[in-house]
N, C-alpha and C positions, 0 to 999 in steps of 0.2 A: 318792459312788457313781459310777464310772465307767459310760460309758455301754457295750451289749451291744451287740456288732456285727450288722446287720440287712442282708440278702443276699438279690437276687432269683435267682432260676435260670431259665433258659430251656433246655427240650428241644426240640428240632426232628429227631432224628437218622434219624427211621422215617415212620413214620403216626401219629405222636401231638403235638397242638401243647398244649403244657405247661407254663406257669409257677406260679411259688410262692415264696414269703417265707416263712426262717426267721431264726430269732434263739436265743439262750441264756436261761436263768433265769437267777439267782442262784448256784446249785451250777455251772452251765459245761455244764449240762442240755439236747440242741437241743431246740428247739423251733419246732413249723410250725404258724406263723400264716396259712397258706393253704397250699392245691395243686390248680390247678386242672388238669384233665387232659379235652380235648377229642379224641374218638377218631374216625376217618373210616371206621371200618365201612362205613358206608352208599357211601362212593365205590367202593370196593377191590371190594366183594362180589361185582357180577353179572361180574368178571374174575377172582375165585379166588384174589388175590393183592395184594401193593401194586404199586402203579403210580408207580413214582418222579414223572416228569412230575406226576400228577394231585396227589400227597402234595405235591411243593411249592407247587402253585397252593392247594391247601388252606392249606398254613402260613400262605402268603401272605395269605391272605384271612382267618386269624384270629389271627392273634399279637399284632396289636395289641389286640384285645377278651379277649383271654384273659387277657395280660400287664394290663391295663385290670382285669378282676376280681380278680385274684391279689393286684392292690393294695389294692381296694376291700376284700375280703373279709378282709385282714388287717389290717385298722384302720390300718396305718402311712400316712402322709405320705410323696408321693415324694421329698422332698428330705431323707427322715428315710434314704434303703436308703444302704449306707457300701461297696458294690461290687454288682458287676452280673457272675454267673457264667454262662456259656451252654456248650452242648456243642462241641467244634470236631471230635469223628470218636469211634468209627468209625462208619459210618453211608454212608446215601446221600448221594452229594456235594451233587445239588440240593437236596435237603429238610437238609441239615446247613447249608448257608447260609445260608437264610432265617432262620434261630434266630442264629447266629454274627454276622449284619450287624446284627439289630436288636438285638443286645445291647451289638456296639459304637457303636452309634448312639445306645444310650441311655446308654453309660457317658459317650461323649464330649459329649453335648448335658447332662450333670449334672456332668461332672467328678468322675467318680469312678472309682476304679481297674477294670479290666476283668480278669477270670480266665478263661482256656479251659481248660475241662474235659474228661478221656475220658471216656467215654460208660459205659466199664467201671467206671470207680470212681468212678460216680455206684452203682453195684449195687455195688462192692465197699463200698461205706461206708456204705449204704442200712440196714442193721442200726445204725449210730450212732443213727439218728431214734427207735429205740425200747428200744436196751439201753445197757447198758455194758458197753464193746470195750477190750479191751487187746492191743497188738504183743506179740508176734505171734501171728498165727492163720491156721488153712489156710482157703483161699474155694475151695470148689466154686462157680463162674459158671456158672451153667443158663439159656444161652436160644434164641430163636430162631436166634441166629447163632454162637452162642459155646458151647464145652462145655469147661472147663477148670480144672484144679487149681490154686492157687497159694498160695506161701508169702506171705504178707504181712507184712512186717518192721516199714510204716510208711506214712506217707503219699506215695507216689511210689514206695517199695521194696516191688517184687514180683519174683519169683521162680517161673516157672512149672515145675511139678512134672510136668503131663499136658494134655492135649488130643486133643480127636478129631483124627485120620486123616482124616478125608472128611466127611459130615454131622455139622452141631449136633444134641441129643438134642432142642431145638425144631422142628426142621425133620422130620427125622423124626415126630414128634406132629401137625404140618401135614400133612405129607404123606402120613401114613397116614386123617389127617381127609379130606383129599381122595377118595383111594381109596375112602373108605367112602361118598363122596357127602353127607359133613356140610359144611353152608356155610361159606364162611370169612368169622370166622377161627375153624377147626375145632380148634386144635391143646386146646385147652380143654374141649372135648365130649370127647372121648376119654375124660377118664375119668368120665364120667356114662353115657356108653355102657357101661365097663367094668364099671360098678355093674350090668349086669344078664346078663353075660355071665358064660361059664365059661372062668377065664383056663387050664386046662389044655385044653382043646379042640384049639388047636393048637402046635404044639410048634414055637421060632421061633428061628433063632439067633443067637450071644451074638458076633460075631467079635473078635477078641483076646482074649477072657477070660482064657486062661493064659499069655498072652504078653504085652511091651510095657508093664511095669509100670503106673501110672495112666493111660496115653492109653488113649481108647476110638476106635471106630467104631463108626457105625450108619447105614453102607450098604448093609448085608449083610442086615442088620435089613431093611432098608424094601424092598430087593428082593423080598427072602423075604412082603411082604404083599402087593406086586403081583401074586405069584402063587399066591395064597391068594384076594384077592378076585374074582378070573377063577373062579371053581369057589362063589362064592357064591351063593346062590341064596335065602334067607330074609333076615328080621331079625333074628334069632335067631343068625343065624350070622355079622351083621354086627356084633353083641354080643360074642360069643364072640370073634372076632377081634381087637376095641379090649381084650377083658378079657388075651386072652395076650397080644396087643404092651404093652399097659400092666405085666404081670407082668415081662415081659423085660426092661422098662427098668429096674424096682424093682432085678433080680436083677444088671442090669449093673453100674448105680452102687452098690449096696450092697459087690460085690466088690471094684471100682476104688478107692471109698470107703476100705475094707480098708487096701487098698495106701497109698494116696496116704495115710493116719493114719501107716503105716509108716514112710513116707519122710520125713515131716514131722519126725516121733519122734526120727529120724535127725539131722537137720538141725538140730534146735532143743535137742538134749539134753532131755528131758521139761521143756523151763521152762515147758511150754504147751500145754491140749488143749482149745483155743475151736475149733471146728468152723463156718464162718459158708458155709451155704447163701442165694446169690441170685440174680435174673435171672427173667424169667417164669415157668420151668418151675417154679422155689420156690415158686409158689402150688397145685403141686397136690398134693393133700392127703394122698396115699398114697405118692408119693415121699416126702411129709414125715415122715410115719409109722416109714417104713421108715428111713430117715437117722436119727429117734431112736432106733431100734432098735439100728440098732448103735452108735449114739454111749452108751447105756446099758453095751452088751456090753463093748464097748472103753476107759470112763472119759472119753469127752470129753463135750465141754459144746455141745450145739446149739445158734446161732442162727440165727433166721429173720429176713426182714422182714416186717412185716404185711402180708395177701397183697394188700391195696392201693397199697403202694408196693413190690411184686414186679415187675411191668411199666414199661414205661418213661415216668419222672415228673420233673418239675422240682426236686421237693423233695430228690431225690437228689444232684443236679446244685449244688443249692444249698448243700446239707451240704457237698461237697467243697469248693466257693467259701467255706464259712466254715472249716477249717480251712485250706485254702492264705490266708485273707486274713490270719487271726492269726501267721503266719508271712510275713505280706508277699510271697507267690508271685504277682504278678502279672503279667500279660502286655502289650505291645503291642498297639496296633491292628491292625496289620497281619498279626497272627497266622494263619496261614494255615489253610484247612479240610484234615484227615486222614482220609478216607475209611478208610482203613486206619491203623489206629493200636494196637498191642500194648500190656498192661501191662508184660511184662518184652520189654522192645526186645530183649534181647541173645538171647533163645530162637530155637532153630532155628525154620526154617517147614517146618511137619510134614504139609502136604497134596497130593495127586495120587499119580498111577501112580508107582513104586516108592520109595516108603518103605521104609523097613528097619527094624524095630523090635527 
């Protein structure tokens, strides 16, 4: 019985310090014998935001005990892991470091092969940890920094179909938490707020909806709240507000959605209608809702990731280091950090003052 390839992942790429071990069954099945995910809420808070500087003093100060439980808790033997995957971008340059140094630190002091990972197709493959995934399939990427369609053909082949114009539909979610005067990290509250608001209250708009095939924007979006919450004056009405900005968003990507099934459609001659929603915003629960909805209307097949490994986790990170390792994709030491780092390199850059769509 040959032995199952066992793979630590290290995330460092934001405010979250995150390792994890996985391995395969029998069937070729992942599985995660750990994931440990440390969050620095409590640094970022009384600033509203993350704090690069502070995020990597964080990492710093816990990578090694985190990395330390991830192994503990997965019963394996460190002389048993057969590669060491970490993230190398996109991400903030300081805090993607500190993940990227200690994992070639631990490949090179074990001798073992070392993988750099995108940080995106740690979420585009993030759905592997709990389904089964066949090439090709369209990924809607929902997160704080990223809002973008893509064809996915295979492991490294992507093909982006759409993207926002200006803000992620994450950052919009933040930054309407902001405005509402929810703590960060707010983008999450939104829709508990929502739950008790009347999402027709105020009326918010959609920009590009009939234009621009699947790219979206939601700049327009979040101005349009700025000045809504200047004329608030209850909590009731700061309800009302998180329930129609939450509606808007359902209404955008459900349309986008539409489109981008279209173009897929196009593309791939019907051999395939896996629909793979990920990225933080995939943990909330009424986007998700709605995504089934049409994926029911339309004939496709929704997948999620569980809303635990929606946000940014090592166990993601790891999944990809196990199939680039069965495949022998490894990397040098010296592989460099990618602050900016796209899935399909070859796509226009689609942001700032005059786009043309």
């Amino acid at each position: 019985m040959s032995k199952k390839p066992i793979i630590l992942g290290i995330e460092s790429s934001c405010d979250e310090t995150a390792a994890s071990i996985i391995s395969e069954n029998e069937q070729g099945i992942p599985t995660v014998l750990s994931n440990i995910v440390s969050s620095q809420v409590d640094v970022h808070k009384e600033f509203g935001g993350v704090v690069p500087e502070l995020a990597a003093r964080s990492h710093i100060e816990k990578i090694d005990l985190i990395t330390k439980k991830a192994i503990e808790e997965s019963g394996i033997k460190l002389e048993e892991i057969d590669a060491i995957a970490a993230t190398a971008g996109p991400g903030l340059m300081v805090c993607l470091s500190v993940g990227l140094s200690f994992g070639k630190a631990m490949a090179s002091s074990l001798k073992k092969p070392f993988i750099a990972v995108n940080h995106l197709e740690g979420h585009a493959l993030s759905p592997k940890l709990n389904s089964k995934l066949d090439y090709p399939y369209l990924l809607l990427l929902i997160s704080g920094g990223h809002t973008q369609f893509l064809n996915v053909r295979g492991l490294g082949k992507y093909k982006r179909l759409g993207t926002t114009i200006d803000d992620a539909v994450g950052e919009a979610f933040d930054k309407t938490a902001k405005l509402l005067g929810i703590e960060f990290p707010g983008g999450p509250q939104i829709e508990e707020y929502a739950k008790k608001g009347n999402p027709n209250k105020y009326q918010l708009p959609k920009p590009i909806i009939h234009k621009g095939g699947c790219n979206l924007s939601f700049a327009g979006l979040k101005t349009a709240v700025l000045r809504v919450t200047k004329q608030i004056k209850t909590e009731q009405e700061k309800y009302d507000l998180a329930a129609s900005f939450q509606k808007t968003v359902e209404e955008i990507l459900y349309k986008k959605s539409k489109v981008a099934f279209k173009e897929f459609k196009n593309i791939n001659k019907d051999k395939s209608n896996t629909f793979v929603v990920a990225g933080g915003v995939a943990a909330n629960k009424k986007i998700r809702k709605v995504l089934i909805t049409l994926c029911e209307e339309e004939n496709f097949k929704a997948i999620f990731p569980p809303i635990s490994l929606c946000g940014d986790n090592a166990a993601m990170i790891a999944m990809v280091g196990l199939e680039k390792f069965k495949l022998k994709q490894f990397n040098n030491l010296d592989y460099p950090v990618k602050p900016r780092w796209a899935l399909d390199e070859k796509a226009v850059f689609l942001k700032g003052p005059g786009v043309k769509l």
